[in-house]
TIZAMI-637320 format. One record per atom (N, C-alpha, C, O): residue in three letters; y, z, x. Coordinates in steps of 0.001 Angstrom, whole numbers, padded with zeros to 6 digits, always signed. Layout:
<nodes>
ALAYZX/...
</nodes>
This chain:
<nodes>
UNK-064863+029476-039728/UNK-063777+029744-040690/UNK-062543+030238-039943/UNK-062573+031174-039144/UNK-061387+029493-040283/UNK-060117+029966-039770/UNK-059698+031377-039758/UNK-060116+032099-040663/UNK-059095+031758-039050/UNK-058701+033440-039201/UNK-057319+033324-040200/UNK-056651+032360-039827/UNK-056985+033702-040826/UNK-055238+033149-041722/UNK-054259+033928-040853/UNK-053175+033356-040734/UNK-054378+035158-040180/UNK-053611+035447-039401/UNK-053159+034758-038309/UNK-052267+035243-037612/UNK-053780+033409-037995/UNK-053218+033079-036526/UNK-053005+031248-037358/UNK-053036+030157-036789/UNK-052830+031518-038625/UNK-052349+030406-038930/UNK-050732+030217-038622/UNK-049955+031170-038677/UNK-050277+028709-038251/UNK-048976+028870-038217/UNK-048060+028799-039563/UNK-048297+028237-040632/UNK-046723+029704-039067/UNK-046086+029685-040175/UNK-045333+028742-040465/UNK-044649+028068-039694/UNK-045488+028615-042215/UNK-044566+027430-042714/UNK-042943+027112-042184/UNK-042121+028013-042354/UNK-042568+026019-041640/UNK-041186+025911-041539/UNK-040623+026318-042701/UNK-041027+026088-043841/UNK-039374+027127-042252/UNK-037895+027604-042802/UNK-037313+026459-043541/UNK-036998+025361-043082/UNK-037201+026990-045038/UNK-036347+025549-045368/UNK-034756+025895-045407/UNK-033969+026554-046086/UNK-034762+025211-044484/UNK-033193+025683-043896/UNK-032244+025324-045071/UNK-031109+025546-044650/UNK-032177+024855-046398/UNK-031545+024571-047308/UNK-031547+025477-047922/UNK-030541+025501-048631/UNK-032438+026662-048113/UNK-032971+027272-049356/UNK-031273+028426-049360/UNK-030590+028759-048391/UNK-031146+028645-050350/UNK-029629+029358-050770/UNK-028576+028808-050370/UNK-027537+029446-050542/UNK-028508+027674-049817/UNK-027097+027035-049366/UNK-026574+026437-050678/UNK-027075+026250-051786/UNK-025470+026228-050171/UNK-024610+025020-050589/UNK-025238+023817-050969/UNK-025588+023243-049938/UNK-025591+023063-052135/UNK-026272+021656-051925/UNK-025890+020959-053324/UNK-025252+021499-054228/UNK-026330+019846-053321/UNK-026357+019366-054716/UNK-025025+018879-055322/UNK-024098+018276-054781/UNK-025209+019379-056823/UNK-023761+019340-057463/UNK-022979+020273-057169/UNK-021761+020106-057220/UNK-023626+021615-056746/UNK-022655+022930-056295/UNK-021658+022067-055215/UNK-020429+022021-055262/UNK-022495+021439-054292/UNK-021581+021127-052872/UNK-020826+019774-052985/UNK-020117+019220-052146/UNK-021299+019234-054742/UNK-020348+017598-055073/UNK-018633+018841-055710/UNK-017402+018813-055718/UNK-019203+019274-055911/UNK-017791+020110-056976/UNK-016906+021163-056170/UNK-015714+021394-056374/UNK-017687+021726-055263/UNK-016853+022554-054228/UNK-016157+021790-053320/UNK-015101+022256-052890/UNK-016641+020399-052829/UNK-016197+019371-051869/UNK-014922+019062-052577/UNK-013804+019327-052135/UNK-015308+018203-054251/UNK-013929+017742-054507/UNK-012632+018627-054823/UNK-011430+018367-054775/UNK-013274+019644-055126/UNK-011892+021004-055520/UNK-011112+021323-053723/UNK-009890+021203-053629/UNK-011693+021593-052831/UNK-011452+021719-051800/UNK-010729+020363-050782/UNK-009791+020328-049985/UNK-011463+019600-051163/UNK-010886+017962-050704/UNK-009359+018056-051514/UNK-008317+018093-050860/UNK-009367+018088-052991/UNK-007805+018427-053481/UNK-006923+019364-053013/UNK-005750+018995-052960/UNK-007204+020604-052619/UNK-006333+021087-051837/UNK-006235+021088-050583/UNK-005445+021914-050126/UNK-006863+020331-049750/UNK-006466+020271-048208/UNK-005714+018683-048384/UNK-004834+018543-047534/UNK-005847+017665-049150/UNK-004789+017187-049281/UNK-003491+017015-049503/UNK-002677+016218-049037/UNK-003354+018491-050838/UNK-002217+018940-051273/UNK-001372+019475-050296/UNK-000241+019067-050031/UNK-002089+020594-049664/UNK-001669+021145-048641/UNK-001433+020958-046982/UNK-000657+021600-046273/UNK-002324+019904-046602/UNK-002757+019783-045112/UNK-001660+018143-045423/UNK-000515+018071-044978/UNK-002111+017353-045981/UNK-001585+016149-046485/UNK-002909+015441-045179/UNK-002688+014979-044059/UNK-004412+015641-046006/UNK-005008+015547-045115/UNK-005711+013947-045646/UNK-005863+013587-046813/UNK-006119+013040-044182/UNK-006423+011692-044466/UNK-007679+012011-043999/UNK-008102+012995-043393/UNK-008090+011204-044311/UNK-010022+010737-043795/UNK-010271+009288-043574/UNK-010097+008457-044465/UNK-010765+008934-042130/UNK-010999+007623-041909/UNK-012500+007171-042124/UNK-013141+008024-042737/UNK-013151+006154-041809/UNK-014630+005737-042059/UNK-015529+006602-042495/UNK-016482+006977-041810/UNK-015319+006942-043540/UNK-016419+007559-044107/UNK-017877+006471-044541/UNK-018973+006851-044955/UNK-017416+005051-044274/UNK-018811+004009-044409/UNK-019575+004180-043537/UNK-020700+003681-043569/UNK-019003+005173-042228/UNK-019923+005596-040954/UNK-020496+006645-041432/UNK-021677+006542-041101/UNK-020346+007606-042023/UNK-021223+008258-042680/UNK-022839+007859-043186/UNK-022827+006926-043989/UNK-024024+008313-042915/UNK-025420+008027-043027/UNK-025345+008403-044222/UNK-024153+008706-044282/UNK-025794+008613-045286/UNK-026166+008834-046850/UNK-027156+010034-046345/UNK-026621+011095-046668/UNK-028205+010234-045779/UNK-029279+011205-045531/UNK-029525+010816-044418/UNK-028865+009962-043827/UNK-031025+011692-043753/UNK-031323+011899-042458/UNK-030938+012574-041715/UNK-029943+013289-041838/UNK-031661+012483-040769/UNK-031107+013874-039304/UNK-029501+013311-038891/UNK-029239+012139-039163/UNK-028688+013977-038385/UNK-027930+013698-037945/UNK-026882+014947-036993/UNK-026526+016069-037353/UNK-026602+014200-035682/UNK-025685+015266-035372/UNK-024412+015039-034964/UNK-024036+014127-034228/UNK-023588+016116-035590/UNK-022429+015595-035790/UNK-021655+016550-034880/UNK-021786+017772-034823/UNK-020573+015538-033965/UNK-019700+016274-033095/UNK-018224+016202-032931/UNK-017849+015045-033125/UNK-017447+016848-032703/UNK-016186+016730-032868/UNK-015749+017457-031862/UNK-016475+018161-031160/UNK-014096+017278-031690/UNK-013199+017809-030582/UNK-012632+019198-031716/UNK-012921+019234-032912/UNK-011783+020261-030986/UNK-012154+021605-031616/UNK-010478+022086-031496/UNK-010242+022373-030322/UNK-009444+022225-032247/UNK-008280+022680-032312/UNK-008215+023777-033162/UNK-007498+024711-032804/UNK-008911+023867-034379/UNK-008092+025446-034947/UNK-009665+025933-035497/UNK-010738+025331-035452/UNK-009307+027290-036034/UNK-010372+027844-036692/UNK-011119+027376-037608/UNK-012324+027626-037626/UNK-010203+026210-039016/UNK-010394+025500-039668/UNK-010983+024298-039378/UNK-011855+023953-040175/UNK-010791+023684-038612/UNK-012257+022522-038285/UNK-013285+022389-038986/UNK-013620+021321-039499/UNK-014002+023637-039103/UNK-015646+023025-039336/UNK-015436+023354-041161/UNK-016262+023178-042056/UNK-014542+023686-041215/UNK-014091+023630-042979/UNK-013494+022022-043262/UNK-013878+021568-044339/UNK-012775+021273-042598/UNK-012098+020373-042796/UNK-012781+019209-043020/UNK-012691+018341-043888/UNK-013837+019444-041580/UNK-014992+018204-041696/UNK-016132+018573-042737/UNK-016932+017776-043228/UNK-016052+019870-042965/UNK-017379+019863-044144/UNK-016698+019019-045638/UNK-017210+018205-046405/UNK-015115+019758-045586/UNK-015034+018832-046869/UNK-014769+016982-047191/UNK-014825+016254-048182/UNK-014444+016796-045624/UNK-014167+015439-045390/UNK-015539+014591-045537/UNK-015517+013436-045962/UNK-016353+015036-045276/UNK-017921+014820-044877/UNK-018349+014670-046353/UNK-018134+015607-047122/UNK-019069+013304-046878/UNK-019317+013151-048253/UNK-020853+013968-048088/UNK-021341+014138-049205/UNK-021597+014430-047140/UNK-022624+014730-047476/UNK-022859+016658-046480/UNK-022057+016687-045546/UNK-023411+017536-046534/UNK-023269+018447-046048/UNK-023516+018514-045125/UNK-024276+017604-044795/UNK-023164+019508-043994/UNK-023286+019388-042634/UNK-023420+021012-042153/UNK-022604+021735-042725/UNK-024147+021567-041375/UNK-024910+022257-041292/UNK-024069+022741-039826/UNK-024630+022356-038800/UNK-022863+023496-039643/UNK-022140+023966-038283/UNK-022785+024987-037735/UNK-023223+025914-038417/UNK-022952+024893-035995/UNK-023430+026077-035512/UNK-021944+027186-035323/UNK-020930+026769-034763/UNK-022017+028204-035728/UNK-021030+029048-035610/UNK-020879+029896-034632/UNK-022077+029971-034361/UNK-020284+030738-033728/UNK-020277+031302-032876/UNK-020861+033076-032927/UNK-019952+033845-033239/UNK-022005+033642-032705/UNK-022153+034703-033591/UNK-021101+035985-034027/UNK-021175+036750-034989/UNK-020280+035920-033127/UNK-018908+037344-033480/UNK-018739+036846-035543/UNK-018904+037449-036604/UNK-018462+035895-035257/UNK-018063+035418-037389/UNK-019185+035510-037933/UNK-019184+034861-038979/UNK-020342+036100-037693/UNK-021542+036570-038369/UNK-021118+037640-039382/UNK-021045+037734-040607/UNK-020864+038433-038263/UNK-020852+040082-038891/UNK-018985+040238-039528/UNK-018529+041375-039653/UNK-018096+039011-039866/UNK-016931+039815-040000/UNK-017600+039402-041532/UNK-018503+038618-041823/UNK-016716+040318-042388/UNK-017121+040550-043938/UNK-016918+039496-044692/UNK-015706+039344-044540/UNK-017200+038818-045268/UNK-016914+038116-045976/UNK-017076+036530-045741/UNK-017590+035661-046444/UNK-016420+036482-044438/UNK-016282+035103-043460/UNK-017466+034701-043174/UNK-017708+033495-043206/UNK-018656+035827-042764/UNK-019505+035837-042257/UNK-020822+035121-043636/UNK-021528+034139-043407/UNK-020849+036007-045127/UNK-021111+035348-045916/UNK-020924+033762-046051/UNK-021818+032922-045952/UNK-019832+033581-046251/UNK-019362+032065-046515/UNK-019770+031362-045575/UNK-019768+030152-045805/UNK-020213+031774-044329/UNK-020495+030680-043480/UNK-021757+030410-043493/UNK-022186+029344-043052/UNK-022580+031412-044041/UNK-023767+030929-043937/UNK-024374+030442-045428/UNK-025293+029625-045484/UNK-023767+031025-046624/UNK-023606+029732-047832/UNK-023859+028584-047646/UNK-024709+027810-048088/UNK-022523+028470-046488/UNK-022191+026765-046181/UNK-023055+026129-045202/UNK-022953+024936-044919/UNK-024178+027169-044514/UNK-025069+026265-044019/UNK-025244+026456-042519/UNK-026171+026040-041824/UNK-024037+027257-042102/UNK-023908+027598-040580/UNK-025042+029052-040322/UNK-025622+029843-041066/UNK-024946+028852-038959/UNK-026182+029125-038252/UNK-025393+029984-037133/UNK-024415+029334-036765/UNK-025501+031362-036397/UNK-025222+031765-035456/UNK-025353+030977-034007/UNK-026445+030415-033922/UNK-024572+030810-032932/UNK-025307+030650-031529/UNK-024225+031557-031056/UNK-023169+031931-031566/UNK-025067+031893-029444/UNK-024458+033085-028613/UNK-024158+031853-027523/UNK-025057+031205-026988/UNK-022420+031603-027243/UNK-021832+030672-026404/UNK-022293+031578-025399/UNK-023108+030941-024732/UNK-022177+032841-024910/UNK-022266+032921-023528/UNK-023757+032889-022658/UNK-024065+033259-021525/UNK-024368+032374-023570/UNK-026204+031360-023130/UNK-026547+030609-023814/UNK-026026+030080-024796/UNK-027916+030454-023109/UNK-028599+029237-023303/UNK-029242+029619-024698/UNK-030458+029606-024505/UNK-028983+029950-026007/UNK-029388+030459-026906/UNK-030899+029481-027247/UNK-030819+028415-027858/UNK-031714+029823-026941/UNK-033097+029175-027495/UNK-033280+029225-028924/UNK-033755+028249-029504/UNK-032952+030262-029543/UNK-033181+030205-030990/UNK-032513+029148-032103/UNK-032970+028433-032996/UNK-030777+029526-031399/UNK-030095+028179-032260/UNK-030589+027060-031642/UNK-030650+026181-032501/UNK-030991+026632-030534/UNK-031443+025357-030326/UNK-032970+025069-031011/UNK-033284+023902-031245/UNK-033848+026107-031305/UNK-034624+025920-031972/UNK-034836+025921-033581/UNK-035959+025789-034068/UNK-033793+026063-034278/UNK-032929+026213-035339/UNK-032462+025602-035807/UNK-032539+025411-037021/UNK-031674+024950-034910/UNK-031109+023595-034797/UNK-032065+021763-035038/UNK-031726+020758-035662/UNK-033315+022087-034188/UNK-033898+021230-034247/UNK-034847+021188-035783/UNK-035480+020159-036017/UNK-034884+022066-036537/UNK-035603+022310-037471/UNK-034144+021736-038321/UNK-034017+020636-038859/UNK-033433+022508-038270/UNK-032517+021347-039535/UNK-032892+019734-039207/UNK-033371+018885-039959/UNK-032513+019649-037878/UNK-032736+018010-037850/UNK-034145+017279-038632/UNK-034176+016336-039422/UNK-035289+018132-038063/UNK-036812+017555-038465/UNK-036499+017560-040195/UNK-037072+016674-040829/UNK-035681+018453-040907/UNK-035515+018634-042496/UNK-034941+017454-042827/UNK-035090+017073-043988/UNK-034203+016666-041933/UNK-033321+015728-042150/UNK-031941+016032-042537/UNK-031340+015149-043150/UNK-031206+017377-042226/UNK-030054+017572-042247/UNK-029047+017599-041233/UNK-029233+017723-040023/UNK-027873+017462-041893/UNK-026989+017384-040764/UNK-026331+018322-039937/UNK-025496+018935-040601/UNK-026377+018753-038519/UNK-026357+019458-037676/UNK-024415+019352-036879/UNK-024133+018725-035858/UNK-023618+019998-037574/UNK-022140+020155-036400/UNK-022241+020836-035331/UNK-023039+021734-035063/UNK-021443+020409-034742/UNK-021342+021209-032911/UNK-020138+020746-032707/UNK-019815+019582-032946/UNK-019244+021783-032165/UNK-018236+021555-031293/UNK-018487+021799-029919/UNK-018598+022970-029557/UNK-018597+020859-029080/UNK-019350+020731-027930/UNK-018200+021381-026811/UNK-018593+021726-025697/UNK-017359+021461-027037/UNK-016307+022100-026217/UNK-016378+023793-026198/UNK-015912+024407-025238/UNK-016872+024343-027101/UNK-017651+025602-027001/UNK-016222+026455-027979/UNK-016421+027420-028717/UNK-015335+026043-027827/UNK-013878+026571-028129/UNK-012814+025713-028415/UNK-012783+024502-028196/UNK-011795+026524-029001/UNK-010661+025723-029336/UNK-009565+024773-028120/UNK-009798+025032-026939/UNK-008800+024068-028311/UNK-008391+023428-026897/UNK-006703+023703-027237/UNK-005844+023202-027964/UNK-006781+024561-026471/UNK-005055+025303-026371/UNK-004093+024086-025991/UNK-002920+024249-026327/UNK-004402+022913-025354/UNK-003695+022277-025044/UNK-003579+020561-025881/UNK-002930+019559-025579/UNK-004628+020886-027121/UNK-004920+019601-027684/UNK-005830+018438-027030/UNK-006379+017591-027736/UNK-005947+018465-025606/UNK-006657+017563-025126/UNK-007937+018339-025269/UNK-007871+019540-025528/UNK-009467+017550-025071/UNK-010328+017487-025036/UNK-010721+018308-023406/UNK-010509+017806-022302/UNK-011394+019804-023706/UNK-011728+020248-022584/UNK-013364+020236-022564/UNK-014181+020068-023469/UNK-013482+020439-021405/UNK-015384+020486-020272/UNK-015999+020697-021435/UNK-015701+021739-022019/UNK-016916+019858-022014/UNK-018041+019966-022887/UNK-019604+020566-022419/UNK-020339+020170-021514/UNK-019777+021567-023311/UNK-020996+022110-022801/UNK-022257+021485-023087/UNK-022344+020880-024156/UNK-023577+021537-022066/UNK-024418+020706-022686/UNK-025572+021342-023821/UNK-026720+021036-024146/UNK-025017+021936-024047/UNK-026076+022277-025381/UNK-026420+021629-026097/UNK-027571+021497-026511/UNK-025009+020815-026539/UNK-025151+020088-027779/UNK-026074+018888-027364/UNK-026915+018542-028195/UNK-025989+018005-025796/UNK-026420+017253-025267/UNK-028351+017490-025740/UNK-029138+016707-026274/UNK-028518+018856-025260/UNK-029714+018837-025461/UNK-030384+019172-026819/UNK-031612+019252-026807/UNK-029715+019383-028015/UNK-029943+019064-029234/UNK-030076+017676-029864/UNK-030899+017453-030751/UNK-029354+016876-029444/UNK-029533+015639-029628/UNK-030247+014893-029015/UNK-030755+013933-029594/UNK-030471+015137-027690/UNK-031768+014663-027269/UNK-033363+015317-027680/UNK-034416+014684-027600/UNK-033233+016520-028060/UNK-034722+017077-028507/UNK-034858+016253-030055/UNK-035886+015900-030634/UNK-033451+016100-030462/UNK-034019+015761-032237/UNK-033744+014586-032083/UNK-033781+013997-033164/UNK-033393+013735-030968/UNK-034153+011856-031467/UNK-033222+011479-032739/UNK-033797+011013-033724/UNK-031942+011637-032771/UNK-031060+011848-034198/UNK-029981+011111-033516/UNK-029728+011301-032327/UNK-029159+010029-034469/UNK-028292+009640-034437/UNK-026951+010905-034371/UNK-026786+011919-035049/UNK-026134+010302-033236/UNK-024715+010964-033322/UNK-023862+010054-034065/UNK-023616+008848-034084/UNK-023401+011434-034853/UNK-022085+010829-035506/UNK-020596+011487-034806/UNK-020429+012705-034742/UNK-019658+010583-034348/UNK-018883+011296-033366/UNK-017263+011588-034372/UNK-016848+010791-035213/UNK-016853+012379-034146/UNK-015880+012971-035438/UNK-014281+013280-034338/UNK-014185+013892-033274/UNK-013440+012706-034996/UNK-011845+012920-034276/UNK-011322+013669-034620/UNK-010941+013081-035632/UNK-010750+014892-034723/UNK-010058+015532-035745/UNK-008460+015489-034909/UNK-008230+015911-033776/UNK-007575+014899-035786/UNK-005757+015347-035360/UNK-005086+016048-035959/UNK-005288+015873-037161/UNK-004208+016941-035726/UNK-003461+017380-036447/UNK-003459+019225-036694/UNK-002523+019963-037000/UNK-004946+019547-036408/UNK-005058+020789-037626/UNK-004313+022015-036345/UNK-004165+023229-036486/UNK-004019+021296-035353/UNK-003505+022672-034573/UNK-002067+023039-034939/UNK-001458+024021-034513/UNK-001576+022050-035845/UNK-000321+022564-036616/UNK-000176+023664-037296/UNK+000743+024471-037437/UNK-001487+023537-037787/UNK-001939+024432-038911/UNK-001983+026577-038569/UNK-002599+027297-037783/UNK-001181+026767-039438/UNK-001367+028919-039049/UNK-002611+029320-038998/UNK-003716+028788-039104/UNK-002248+030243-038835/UNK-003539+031144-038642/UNK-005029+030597-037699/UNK-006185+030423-038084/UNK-004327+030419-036197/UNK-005424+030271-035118/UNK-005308+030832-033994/UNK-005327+030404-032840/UNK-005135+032239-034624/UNK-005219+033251-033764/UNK-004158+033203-032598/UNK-002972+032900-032734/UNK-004843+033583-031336/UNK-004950+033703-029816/UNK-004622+032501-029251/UNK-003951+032376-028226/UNK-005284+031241-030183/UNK-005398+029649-029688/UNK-004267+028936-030270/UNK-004155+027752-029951/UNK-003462+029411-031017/UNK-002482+029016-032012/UNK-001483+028721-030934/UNK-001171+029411-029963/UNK-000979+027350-031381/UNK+000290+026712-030242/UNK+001445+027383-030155/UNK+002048+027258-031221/UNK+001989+027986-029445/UNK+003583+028221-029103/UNK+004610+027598-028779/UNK+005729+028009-029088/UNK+004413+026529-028118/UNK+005018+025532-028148/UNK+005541+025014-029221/UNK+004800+024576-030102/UNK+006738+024978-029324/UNK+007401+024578-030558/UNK+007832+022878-030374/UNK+008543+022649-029396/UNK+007660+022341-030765/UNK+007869+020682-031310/UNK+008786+020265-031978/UNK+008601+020635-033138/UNK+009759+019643-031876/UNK+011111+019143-032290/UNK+009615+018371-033765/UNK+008419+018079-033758/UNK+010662+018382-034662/UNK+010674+018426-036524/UNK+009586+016937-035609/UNK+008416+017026-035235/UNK+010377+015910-035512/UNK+010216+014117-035245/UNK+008950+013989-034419/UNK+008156+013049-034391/UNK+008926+015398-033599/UNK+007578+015271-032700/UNK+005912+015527-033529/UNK+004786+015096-033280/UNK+006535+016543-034708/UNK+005249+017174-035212/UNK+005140+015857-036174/UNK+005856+015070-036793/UNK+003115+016272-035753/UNK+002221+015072-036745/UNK+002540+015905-038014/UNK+002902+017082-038007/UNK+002302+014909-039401/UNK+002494+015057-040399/UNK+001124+014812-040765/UNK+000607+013702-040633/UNK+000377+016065-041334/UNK-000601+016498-042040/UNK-001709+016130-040692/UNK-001523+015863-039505/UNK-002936+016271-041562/UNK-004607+016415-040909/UNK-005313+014990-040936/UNK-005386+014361-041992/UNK-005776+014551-039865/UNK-006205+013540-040091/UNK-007818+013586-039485/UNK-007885+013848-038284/UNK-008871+013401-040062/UNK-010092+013176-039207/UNK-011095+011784-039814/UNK-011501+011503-040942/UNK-011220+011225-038686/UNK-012126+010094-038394/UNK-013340+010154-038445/UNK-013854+011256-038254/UNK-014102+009114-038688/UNK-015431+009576-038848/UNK-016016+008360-037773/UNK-015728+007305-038339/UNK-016627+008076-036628/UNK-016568+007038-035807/UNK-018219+006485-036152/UNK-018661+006969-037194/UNK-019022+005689-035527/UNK-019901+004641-036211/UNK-021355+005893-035233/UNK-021359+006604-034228/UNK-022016+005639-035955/UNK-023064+006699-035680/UNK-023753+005955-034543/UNK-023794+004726-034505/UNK-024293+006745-033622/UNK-025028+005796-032377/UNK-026236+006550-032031/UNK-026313+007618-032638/UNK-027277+006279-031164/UNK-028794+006824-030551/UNK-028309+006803-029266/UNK-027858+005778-028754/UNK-028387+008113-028580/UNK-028797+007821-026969/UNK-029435+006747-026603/UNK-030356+006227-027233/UNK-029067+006448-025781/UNK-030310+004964-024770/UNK-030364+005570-023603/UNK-029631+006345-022988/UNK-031504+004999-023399/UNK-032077+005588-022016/UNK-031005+004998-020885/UNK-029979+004471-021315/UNK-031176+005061-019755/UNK-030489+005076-018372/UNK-030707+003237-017764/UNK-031314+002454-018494/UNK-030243+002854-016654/UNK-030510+001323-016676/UNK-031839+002239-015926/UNK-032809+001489-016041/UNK-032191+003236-015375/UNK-033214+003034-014272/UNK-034705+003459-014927/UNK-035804+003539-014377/UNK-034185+003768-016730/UNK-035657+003473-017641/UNK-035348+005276-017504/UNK-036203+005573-018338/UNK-035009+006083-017252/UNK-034990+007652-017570/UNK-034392+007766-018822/UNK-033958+006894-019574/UNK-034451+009329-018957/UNK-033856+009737-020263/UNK-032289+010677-019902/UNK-032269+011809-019420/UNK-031336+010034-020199/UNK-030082+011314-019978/UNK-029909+012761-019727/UNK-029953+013327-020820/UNK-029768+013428-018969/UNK-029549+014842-018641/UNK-028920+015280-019844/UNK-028502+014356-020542/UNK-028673+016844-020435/UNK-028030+016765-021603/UNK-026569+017109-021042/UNK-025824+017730-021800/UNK-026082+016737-019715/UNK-024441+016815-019525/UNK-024116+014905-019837/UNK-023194+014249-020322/UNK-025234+014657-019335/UNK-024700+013104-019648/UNK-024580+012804-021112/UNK-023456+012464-021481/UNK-025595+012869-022079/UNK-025363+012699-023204/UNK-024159+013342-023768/UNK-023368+012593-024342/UNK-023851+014749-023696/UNK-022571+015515-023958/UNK-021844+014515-023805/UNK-021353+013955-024785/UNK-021627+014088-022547/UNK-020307+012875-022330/UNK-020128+011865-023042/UNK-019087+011539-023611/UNK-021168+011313-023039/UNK-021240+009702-023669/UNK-020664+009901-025286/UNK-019980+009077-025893/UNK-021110+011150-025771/UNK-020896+011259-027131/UNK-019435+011937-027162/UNK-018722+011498-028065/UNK-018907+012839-026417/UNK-017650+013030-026354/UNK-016685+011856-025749/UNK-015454+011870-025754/UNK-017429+010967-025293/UNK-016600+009814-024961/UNK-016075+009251-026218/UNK-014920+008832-026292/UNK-017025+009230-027359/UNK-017066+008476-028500/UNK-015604+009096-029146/UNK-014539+008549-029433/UNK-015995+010240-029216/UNK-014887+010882-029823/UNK-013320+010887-029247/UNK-012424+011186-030036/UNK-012987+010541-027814/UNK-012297+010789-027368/UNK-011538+009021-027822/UNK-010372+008861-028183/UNK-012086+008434-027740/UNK-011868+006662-028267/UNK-011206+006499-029192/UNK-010526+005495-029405/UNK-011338+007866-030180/UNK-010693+007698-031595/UNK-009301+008469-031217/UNK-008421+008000-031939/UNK-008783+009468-030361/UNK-008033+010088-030848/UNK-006705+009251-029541/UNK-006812+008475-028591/UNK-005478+010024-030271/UNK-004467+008989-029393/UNK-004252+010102-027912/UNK-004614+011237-027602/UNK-003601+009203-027409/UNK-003759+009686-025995/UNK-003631+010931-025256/UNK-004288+011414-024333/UNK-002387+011411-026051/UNK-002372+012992-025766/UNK-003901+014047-026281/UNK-004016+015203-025874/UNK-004451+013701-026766/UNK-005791+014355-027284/UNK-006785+014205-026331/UNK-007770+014945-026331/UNK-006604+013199-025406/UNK-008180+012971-024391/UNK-008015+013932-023145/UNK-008902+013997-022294/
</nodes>
């Protein structure tokens, strides 16, 4: 007879109190209306969008607002790892995990969000990462960390690779917020994010499996394809 104490414990249903459903059809479209109103924000291929399944989704990283922009752009929910300091601020810290986000500690190899991580995927939900670890003061695409590399290779999950332009126009981004001032003709007009065609790692020509700096790349390559040149 089994002992029940050394039974294992049931997976976390990483959904349970989130955001989902009609809550997250009605918060999307109220929110989708005002970042249009306001951002004058566009959305490209959303037919690249999967309907369900694992998925991990990555993008290039300009303002604080990002992982708000793509959640509402995103017809289906998406599950951001957050950085843990926005855990504990009041309020922010609530809402983010409503919406589905998950702590990681950038300055390691956090085992837990990567193990955290892979459990959303096995649920079949969708997993964000900004693989750049931080915002990019200069708009181009900086050194991608491989974390994300090795999330997507442990969960066997299609990448979906995500462009975002524009949102560093946008106030309130702190420390990372541009100073550079831009003649009227230079500044982009409103938010624009892409949604690019979902892909699987493939193995190597020499039959191996990708390091997770290589995968990082290949999939930030994806992303970098979409955005115009000053962004890469």
């Amino acid at each position: 007879m089994s002992n029940p104490a050394q039974a294992p414990k049931p997976p976390v249903d990483v959904m349970a109190g989130k955001l989902r459903g009609r809550g997250f059809t009605v918060a999307r479209t109220v929110l989708l209306i005002l970042c249009r109103m306001l951002f004058g924000m566009k959305i490209h291929g959303l037919n690249h969008v999967p309907p369900g399944g694992p998925l991990v989704v990555v993008s290039n990283h300009l303002h604080n607002a990002d992982p708000l922009l793509v959640c509402v752009a995103c017809p289906r929910p998406v599950h951001f790892m957050a950085k843990k300091e926005l855990m504990s601020v009041p309020l922010i810290g609530r809402i983010i995990r409503f919406g589905g986000g998950f702590p990681v500690d950038r300055g390691k190899a956090d085992r837990q969000a990567i193990q955290l991580a892979a459990e959303h995927l096995r649920q079949g939900v969708a997993v964000g990462m900004f693989p750049e670890g931080t915002r990019s003061v200069s708009r181009a695409i900086e050194r991608a960390l491989p974390g994300a590399g090795l999330i997507a290779l442990r969960g066997n999950a299609p990448i979906l690779p995500v462009a975002i332009v524009g949102s560093e126009d946008l106030p309130f981004n702190g420390a990372k917020q541009l100073r550079k001032k831009r003649r009227q003709a230079e500044r982009r007009r409103g938010v624009t994010i892409t949604f690019g065609e979902p892909f699987m790692l493939e193995l190597k020509p020499d039959g191996k499996r990708m390091t997770p700096d290589e995968a990082i790349n290949v999939a930030m390559g994806r992303v970098a394809a979409m955005l115009p040149e000053e962004y890469r």
